[in-house]
C-alpha atoms as an extended CHARMM CRD file, in Angstrom:
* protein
*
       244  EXT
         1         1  UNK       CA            -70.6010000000       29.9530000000       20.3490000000  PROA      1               0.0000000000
         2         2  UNK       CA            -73.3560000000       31.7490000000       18.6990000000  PROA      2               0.0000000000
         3         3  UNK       CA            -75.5020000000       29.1430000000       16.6990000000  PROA      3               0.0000000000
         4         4  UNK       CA            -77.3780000000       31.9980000000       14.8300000000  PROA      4               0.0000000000
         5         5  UNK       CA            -73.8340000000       33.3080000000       12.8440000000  PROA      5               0.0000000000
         6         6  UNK       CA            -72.7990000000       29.7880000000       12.0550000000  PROA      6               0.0000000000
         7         7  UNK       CA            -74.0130000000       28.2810000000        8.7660000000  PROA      7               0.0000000000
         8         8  UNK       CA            -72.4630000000       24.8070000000        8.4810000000  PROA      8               0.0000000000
         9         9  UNK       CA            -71.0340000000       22.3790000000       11.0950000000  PROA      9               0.0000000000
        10        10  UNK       CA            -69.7010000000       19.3110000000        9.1740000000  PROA      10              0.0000000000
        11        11  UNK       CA            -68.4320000000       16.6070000000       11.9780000000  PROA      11              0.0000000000
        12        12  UNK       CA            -66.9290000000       13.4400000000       10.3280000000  PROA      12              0.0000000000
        13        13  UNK       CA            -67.6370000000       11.1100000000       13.3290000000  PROA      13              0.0000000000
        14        14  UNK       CA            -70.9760000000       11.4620000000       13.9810000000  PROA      14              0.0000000000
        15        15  UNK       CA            -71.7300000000        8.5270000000       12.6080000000  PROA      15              0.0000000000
        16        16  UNK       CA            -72.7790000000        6.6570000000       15.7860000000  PROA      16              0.0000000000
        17        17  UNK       CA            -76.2590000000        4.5440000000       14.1850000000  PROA      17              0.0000000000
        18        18  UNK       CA            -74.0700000000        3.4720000000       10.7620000000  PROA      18              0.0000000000
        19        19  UNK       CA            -71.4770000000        1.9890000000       13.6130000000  PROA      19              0.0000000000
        20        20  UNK       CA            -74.3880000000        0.4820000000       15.2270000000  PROA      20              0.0000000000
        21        21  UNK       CA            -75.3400000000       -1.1790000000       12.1230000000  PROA      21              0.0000000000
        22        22  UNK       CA            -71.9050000000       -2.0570000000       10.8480000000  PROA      22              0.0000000000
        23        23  UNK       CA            -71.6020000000       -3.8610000000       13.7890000000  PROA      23              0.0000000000
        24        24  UNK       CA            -74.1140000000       -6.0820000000       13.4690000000  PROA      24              0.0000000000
        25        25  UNK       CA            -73.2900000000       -6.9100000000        9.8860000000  PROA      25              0.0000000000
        26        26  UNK       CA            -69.7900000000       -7.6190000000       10.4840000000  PROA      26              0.0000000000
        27        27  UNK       CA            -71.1990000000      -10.0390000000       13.4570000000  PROA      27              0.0000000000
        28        28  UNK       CA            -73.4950000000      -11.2890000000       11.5150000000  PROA      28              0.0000000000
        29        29  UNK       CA            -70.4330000000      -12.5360000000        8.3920000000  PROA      29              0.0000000000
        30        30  UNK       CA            -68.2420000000      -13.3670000000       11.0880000000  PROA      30              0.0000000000
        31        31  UNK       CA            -69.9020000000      -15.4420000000       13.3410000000  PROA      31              0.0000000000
        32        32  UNK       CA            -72.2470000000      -16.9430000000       10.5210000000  PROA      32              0.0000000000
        33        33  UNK       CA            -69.2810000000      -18.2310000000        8.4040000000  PROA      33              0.0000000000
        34        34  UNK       CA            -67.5260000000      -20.1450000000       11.7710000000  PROA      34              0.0000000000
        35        35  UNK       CA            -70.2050000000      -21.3890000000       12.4130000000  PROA      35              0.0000000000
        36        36  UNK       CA            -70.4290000000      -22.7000000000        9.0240000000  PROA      36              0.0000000000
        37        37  UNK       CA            -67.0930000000      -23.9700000000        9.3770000000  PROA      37              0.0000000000
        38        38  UNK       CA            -67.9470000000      -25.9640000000       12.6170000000  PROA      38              0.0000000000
        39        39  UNK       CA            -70.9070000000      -27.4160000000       11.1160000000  PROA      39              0.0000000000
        40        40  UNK       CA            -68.9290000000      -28.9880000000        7.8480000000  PROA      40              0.0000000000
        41        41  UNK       CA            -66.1500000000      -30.2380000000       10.0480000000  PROA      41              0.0000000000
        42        42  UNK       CA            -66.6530000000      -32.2780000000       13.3910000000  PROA      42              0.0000000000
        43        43  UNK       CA            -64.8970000000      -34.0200000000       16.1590000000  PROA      43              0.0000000000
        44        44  UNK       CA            -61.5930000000      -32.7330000000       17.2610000000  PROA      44              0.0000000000
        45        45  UNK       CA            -60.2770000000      -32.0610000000       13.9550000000  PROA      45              0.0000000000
        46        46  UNK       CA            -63.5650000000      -30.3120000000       13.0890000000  PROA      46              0.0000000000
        47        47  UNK       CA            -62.6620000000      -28.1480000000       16.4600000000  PROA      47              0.0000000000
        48        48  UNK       CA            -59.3110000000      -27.6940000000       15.5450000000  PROA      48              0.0000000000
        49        49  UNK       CA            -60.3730000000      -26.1150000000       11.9610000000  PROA      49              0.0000000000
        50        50  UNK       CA            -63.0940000000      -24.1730000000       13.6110000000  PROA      50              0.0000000000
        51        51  UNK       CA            -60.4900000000      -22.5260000000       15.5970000000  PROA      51              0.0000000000
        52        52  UNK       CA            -58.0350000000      -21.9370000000       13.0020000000  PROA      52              0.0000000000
        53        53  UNK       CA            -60.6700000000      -20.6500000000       10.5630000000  PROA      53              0.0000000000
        54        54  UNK       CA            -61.8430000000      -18.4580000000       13.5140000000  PROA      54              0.0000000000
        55        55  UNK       CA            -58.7650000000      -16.6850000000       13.8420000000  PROA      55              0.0000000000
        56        56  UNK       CA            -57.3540000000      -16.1930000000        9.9150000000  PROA      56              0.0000000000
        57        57  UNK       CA            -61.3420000000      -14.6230000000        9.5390000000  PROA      57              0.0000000000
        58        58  UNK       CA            -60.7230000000      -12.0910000000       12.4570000000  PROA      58              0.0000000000
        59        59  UNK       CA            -57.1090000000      -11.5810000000       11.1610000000  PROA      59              0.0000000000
        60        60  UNK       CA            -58.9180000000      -10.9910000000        7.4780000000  PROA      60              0.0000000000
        61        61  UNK       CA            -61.7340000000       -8.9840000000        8.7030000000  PROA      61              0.0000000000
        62        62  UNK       CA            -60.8540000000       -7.1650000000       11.2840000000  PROA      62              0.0000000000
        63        63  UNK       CA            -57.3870000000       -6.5500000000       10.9010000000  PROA      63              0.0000000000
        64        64  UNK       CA            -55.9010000000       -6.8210000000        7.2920000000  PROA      64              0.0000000000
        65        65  UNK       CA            -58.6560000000       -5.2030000000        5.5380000000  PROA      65              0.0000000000
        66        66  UNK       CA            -59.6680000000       -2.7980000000        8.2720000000  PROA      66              0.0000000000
        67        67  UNK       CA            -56.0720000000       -1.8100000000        7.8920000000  PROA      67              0.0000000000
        68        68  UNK       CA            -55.2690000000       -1.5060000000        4.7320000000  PROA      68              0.0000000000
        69        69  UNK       CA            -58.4540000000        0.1780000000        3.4530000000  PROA      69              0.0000000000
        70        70  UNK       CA            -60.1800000000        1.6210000000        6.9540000000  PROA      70              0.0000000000
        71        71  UNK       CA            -63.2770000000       -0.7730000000        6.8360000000  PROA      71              0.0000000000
        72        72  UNK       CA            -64.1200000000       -3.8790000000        7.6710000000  PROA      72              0.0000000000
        73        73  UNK       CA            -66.7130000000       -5.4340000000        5.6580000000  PROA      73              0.0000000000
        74        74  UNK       CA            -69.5470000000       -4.0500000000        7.9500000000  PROA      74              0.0000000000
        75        75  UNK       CA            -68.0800000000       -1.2120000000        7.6350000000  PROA      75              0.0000000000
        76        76  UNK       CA            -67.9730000000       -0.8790000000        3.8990000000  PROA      76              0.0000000000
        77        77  UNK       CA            -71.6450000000       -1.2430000000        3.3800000000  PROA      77              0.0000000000
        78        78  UNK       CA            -72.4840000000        1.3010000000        5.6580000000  PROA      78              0.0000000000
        79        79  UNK       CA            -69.9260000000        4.0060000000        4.1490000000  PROA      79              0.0000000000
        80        80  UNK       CA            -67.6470000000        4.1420000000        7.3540000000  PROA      80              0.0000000000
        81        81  UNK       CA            -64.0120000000        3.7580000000        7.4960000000  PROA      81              0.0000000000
        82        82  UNK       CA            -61.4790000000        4.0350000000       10.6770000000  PROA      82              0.0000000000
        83        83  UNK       CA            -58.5590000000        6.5270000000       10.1520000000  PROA      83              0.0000000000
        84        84  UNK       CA            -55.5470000000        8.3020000000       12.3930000000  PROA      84              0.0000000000
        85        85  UNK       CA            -55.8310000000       12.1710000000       13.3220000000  PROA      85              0.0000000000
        86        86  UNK       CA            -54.2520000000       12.6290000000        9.4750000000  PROA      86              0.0000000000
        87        87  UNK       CA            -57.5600000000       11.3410000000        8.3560000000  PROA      87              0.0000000000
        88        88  UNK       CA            -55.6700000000        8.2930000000        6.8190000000  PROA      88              0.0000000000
        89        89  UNK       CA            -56.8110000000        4.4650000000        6.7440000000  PROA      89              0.0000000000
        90        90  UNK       CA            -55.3740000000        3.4600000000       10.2150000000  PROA      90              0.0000000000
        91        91  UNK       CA            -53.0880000000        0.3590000000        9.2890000000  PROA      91              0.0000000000
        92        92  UNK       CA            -53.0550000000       -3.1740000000       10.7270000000  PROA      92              0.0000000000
        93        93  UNK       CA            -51.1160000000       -2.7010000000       13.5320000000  PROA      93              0.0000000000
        94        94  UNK       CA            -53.9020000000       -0.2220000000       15.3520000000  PROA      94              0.0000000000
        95        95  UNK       CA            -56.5890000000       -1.6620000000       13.5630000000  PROA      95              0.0000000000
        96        96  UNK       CA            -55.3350000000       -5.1490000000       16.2000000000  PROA      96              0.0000000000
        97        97  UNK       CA            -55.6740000000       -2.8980000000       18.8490000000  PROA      97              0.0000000000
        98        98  UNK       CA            -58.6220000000       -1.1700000000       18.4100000000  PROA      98              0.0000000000
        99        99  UNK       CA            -60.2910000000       -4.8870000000       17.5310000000  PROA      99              0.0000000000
       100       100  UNK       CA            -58.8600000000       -6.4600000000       20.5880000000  PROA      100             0.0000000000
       101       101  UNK       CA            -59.9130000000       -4.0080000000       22.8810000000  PROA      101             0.0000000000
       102       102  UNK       CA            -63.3470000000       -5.0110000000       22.0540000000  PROA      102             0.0000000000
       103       103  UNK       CA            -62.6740000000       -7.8140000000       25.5670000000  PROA      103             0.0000000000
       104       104  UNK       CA            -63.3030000000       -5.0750000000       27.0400000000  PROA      104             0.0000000000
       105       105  UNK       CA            -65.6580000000       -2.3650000000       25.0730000000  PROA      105             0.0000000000
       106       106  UNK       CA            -67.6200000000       -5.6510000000       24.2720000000  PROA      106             0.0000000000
       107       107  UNK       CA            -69.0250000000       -6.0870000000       27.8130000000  PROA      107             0.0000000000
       108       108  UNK       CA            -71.1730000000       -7.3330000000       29.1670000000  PROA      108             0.0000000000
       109       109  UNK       CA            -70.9600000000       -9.5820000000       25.7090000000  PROA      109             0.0000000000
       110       110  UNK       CA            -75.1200000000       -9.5490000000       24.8410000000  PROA      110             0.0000000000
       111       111  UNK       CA            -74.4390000000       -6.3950000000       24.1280000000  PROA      111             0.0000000000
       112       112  UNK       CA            -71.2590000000       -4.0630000000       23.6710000000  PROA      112             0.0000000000
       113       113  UNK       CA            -72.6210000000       -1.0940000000       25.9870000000  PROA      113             0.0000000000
       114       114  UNK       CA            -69.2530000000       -0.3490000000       26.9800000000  PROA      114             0.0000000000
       115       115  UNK       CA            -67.8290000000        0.7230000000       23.9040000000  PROA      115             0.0000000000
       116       116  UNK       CA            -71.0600000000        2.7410000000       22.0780000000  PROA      116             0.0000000000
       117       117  UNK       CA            -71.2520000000        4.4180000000       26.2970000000  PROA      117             0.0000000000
       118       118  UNK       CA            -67.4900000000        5.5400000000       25.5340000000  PROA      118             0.0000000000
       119       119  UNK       CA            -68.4470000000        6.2720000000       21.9830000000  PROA      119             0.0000000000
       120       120  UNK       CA            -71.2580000000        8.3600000000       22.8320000000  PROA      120             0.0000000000
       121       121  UNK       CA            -69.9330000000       10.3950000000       25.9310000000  PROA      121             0.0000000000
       122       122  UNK       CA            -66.7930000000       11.4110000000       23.7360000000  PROA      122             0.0000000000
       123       123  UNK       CA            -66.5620000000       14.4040000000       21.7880000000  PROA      123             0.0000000000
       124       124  UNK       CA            -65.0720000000       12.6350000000       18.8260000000  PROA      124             0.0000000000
       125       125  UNK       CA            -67.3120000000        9.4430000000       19.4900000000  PROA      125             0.0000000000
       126       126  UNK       CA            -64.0060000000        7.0990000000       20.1380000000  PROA      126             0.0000000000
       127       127  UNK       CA            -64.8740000000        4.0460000000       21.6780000000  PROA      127             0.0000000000
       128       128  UNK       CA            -62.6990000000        2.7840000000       24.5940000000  PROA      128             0.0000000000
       129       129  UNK       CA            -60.4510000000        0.6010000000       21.9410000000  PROA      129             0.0000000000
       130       130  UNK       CA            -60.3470000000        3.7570000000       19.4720000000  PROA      130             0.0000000000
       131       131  UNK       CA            -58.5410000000        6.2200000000       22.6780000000  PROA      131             0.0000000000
       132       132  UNK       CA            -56.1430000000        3.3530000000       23.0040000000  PROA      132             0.0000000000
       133       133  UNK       CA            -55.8610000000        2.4160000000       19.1380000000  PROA      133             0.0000000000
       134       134  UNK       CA            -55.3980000000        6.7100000000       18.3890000000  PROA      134             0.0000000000
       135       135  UNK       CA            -58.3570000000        6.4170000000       15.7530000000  PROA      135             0.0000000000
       136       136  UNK       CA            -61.3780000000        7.4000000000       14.5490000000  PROA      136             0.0000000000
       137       137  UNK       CA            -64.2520000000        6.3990000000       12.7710000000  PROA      137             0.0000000000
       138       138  UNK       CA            -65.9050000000        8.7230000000        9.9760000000  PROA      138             0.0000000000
       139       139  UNK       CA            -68.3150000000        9.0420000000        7.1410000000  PROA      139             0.0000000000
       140       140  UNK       CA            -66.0490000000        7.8670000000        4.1800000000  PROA      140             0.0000000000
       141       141  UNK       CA            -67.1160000000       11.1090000000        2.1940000000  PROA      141             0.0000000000
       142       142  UNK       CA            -64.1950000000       13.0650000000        5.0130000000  PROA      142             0.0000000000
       143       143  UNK       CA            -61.7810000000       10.6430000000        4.3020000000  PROA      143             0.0000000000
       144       144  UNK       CA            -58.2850000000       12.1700000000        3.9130000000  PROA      144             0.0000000000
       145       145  UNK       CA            -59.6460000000       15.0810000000        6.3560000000  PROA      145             0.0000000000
       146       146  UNK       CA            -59.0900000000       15.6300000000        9.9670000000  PROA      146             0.0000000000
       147       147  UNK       CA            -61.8530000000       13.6950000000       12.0720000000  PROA      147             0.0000000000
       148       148  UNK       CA            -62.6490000000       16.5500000000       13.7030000000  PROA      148             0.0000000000
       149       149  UNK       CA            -66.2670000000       18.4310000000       13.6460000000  PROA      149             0.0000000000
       150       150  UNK       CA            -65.4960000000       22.0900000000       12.2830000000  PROA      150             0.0000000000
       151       151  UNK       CA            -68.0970000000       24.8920000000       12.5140000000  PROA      151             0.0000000000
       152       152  UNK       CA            -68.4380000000       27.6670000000        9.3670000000  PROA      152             0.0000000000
       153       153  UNK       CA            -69.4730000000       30.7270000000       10.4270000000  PROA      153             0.0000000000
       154       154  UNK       CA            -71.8140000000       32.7940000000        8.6920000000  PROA      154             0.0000000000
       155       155  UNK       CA            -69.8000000000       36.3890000000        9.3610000000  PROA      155             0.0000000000
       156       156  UNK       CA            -67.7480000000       35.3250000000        6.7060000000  PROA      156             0.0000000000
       157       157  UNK       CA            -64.5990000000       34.3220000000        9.4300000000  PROA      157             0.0000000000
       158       158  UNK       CA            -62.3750000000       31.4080000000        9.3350000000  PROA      158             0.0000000000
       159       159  UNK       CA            -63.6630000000       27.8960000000        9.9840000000  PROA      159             0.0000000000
       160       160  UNK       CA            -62.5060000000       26.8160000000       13.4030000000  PROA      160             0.0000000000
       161       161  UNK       CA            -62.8460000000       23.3850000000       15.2160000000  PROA      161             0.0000000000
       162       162  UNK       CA            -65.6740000000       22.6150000000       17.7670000000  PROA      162             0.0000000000
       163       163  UNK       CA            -64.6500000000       21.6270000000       21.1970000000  PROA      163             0.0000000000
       164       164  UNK       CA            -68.1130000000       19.7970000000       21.7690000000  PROA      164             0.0000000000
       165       165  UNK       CA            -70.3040000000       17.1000000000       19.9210000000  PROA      165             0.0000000000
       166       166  UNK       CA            -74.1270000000       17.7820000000       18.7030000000  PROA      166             0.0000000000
       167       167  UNK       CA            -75.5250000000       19.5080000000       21.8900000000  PROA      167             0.0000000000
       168       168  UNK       CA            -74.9470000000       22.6900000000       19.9090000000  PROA      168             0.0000000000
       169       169  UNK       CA            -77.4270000000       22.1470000000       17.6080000000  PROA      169             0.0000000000
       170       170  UNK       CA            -81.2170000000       21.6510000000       18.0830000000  PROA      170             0.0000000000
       171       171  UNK       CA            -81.6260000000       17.6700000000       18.3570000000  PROA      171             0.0000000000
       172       172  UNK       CA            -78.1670000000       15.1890000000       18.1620000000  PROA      172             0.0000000000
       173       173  UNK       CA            -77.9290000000       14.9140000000       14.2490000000  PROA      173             0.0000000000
       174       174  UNK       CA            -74.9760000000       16.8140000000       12.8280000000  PROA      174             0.0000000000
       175       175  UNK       CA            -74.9050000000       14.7910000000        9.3360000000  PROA      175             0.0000000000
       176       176  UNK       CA            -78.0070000000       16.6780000000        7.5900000000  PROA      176             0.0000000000
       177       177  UNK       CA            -76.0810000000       20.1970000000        7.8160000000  PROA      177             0.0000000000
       178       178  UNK       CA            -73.3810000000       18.6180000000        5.7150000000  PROA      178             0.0000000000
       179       179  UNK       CA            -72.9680000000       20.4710000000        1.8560000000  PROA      179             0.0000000000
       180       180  UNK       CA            -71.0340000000       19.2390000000       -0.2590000000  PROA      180             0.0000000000
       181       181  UNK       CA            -67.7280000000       18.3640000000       -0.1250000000  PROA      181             0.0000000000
       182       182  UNK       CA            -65.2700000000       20.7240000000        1.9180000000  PROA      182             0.0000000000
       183       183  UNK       CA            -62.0550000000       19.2020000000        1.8050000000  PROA      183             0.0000000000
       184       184  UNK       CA            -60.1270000000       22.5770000000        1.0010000000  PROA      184             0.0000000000
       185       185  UNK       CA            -61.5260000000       24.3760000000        3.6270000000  PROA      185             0.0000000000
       186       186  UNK       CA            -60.7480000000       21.8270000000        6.4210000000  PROA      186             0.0000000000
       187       187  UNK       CA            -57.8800000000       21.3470000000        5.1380000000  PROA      187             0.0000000000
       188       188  UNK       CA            -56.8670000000       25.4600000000        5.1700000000  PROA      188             0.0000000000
       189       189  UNK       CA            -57.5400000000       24.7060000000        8.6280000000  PROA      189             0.0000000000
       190       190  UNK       CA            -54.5360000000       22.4680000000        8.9240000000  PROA      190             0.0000000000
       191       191  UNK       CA            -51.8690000000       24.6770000000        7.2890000000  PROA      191             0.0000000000
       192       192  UNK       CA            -49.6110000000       27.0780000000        8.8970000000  PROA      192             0.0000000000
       193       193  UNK       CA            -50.6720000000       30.5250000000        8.8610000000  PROA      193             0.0000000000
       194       194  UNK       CA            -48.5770000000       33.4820000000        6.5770000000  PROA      194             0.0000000000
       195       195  UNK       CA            -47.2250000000       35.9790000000        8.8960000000  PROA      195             0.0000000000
       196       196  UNK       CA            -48.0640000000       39.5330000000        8.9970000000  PROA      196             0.0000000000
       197       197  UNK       CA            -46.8680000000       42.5700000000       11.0850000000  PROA      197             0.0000000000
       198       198  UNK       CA            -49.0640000000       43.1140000000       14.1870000000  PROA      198             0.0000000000
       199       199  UNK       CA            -52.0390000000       45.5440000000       14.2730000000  PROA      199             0.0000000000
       200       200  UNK       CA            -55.4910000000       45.7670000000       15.2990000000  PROA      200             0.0000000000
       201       201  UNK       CA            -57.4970000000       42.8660000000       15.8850000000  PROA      201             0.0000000000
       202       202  UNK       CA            -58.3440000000       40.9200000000       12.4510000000  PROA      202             0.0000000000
       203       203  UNK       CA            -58.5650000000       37.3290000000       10.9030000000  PROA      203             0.0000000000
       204       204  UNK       CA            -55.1020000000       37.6010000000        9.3780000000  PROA      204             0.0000000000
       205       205  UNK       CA            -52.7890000000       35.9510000000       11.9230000000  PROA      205             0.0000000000
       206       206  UNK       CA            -49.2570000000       37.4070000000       12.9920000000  PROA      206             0.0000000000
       207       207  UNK       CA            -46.3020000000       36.1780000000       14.4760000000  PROA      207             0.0000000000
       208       208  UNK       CA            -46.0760000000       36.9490000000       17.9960000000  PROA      208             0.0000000000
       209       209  UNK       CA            -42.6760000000       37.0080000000       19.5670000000  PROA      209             0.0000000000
       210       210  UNK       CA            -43.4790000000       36.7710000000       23.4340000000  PROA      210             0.0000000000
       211       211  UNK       CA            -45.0710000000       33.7870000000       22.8610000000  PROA      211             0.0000000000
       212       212  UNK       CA            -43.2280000000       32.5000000000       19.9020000000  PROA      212             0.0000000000
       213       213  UNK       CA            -46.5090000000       31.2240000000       17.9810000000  PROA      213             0.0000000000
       214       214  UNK       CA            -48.8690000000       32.5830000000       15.5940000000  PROA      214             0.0000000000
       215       215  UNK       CA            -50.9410000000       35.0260000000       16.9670000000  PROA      215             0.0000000000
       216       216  UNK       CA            -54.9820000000       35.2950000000       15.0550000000  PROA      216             0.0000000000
       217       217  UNK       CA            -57.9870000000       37.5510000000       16.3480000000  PROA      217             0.0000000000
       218       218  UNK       CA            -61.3610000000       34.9590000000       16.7300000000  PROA      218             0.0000000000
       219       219  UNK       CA            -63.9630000000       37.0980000000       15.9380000000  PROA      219             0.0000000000
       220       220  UNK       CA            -66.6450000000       34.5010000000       16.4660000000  PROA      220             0.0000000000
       221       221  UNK       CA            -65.4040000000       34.3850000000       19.8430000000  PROA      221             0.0000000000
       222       222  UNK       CA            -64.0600000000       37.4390000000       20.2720000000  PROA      222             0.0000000000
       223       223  UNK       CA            -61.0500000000       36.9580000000       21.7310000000  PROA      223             0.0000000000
       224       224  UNK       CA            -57.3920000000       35.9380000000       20.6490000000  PROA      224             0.0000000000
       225       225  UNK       CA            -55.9350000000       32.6810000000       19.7190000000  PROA      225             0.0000000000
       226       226  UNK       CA            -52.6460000000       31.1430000000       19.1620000000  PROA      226             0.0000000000
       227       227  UNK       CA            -51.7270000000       28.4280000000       16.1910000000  PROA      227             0.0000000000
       228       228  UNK       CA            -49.9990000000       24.9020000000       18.1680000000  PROA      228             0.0000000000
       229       229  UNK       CA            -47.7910000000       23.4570000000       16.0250000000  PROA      229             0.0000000000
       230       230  UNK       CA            -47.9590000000       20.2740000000       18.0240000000  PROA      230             0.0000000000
       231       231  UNK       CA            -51.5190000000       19.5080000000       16.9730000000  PROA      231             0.0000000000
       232       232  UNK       CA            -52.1010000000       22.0130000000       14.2990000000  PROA      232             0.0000000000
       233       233  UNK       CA            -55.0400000000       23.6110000000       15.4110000000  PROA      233             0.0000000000
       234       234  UNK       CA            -55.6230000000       26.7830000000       16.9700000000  PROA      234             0.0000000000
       235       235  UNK       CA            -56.7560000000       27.3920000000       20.6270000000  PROA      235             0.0000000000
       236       236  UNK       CA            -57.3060000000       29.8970000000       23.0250000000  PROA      236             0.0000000000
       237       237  UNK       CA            -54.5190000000       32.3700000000       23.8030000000  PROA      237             0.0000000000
       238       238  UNK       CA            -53.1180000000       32.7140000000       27.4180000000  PROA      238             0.0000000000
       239       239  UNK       CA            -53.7980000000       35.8240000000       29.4020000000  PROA      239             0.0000000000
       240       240  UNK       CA            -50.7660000000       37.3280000000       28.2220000000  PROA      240             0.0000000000
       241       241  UNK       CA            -51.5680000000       37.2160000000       24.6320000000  PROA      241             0.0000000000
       242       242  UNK       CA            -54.5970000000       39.1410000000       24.7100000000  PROA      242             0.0000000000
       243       243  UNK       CA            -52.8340000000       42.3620000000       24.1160000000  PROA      243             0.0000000000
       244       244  UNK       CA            -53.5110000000       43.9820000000       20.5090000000  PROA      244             0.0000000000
C-alpha cells in the first residue's frame, strides 16, 4: 500500500493504552471492594463471605455487565467496550471466557505480560482470551461496526480493510487520523456488491462465473479481488481471476 494516496485509516482496536488503563481501574474496584469485604467480616464465616462476595463481584463485573453492555466498569470510563466480528456487545457467555482466560494471559500475575504481548503482536490487538472468546475490544465511538482497521484512499476508490496494524503509518498511533464518524462507509464495506456485466478493469464489481464470486478491480493495489461471502470482505483474487 501506498501511504501517500490514502487519506484516512480509522482502526477500532487500537486502543491498546485505554486497555492498559481500564485494567487497572477495574483491578483497582475489584480487588479494593473484597478486600473491603474481608476486612468487615472475619473468622471462617468472614472467609466464607469473602469468597462468596468474590465471586458474585467477578460474575457482576466481569461477566454480566461486560456482557450485556460490552464494558466492564474499567472499561466504561475509559470509552472501550468488547464486541463479536458484527461489532455487537459480546454477551455473557464469551465475555466468561474471555475473563477466565485471564489464568493464563494474566501471567506471570505482577503483571499480565502475556495477554497485552498477544494483544500487541496481533493485527486486531486480541489478547490470548479474546482469539479464544472470538472478540474484540474497540473505541466505543465504532460500536455497531466491524472491528476491523479500514484504510480510505485518497484516489477517490473504495475503502478496503488493512491486513496489518500501525506499522503503516509514521509512529504506532492510528486514533488521531480518525474524522468523524464513518459508520456508512464501513458499513458499505460489509454489503454485497450489485452485479454488473464484465468489462475493463473498474471499481464496479461483477459477477464472475468461473469462480462463482464477485469479481472487483483494486485500483489501490492494482490488481483483482474477489468478494467471500463467508467473512464478507474482499481479498485477493487467485491466479485465475486475474483475467479482464
Amino acid at each position: 500500500m501506498n501511504p501517500m494516496r490514502t487519506i484516512r485509516v480509522v482502526d477500532p482496536t487500537d486502543v491498546l493504552w485505554k486497555r492498559v488503563g481500564a485494567f487497572l481501574i477495574d483491578e483497582a474496584l475489584y480487588l479494593g471492594s473484597v478486600g473491603l469485604v474481608a476486612l468487615a467480616f472475619r473468622g471462617w464465616l468472614g472467609s466464607f463471605v469473602t469468597v462468596l462476595y468474590a465471586i458474585a463481584a467477578w460474575l457482576a463485573f466481569f461477566v454480566v455487565l461486560q456482557g450485556v453492555t460490552g464494558a466492564s466498569p474499567g472499561k466504561h470510563l475509559c470509552g472501550l467496550r468488547v464486541v463479536t466480528a458484527d461489532g455487537r456487545p459480546c454477551g455473557p457467555a464469551k465475555a466468561a471466557v474471555r475473563s477466565a482466560a485471564w489464568i493464563v494471559d494474566g501471567f506471570p500475575y505482577i503483571l499480565p505480560l502475556t495477554g497485552y504481548t498477544a494483544a500487541i503482536s496481533d493485527q486486531h490487538g486480541q489478547r490470548l482470551g479474546d482469539r479464544a472468546a472470538a472478540t474484540y475490544v474497540i473505541d466505543r465511538e465504532y460500536l455497531g461496526q466491524a472491528p476491523y482497521a479500514v484504510a480510505f484512499p485518497g484516489d477517490g476508490s473504495e475503502p478496503y480493510l488493512l491486513t496489518t496494524r500501525a506499522p503503516y503509518l509514521d509512529g504506532t498511533a492510528v486514533n488521531p487520523l480518525k474524522q468523524g464518524t464513518v459508520a456508512a462507509e464501513v458499513a458499505a464495506l460489509h454489503t454485497g456488491p450489485a452485479p454488473r456485466t464484465p468489462g475493463k478493469p473498474g471499481n464496479d464489481p461483477f459477477f464472475d462465473p468461473e469462480l462463482r464470486a464477485y469479481k472487483r478491480w483494486d485500483a489501490v493495489h492494482h490488481a483483482w479481488a474477489i468478494f467471500d461471502e463467508d467473512t464478507r470482505q474482499w481479498r485477493p483474487a487467485p491466479v485465475t481471476a486475474t483475467r479482464g
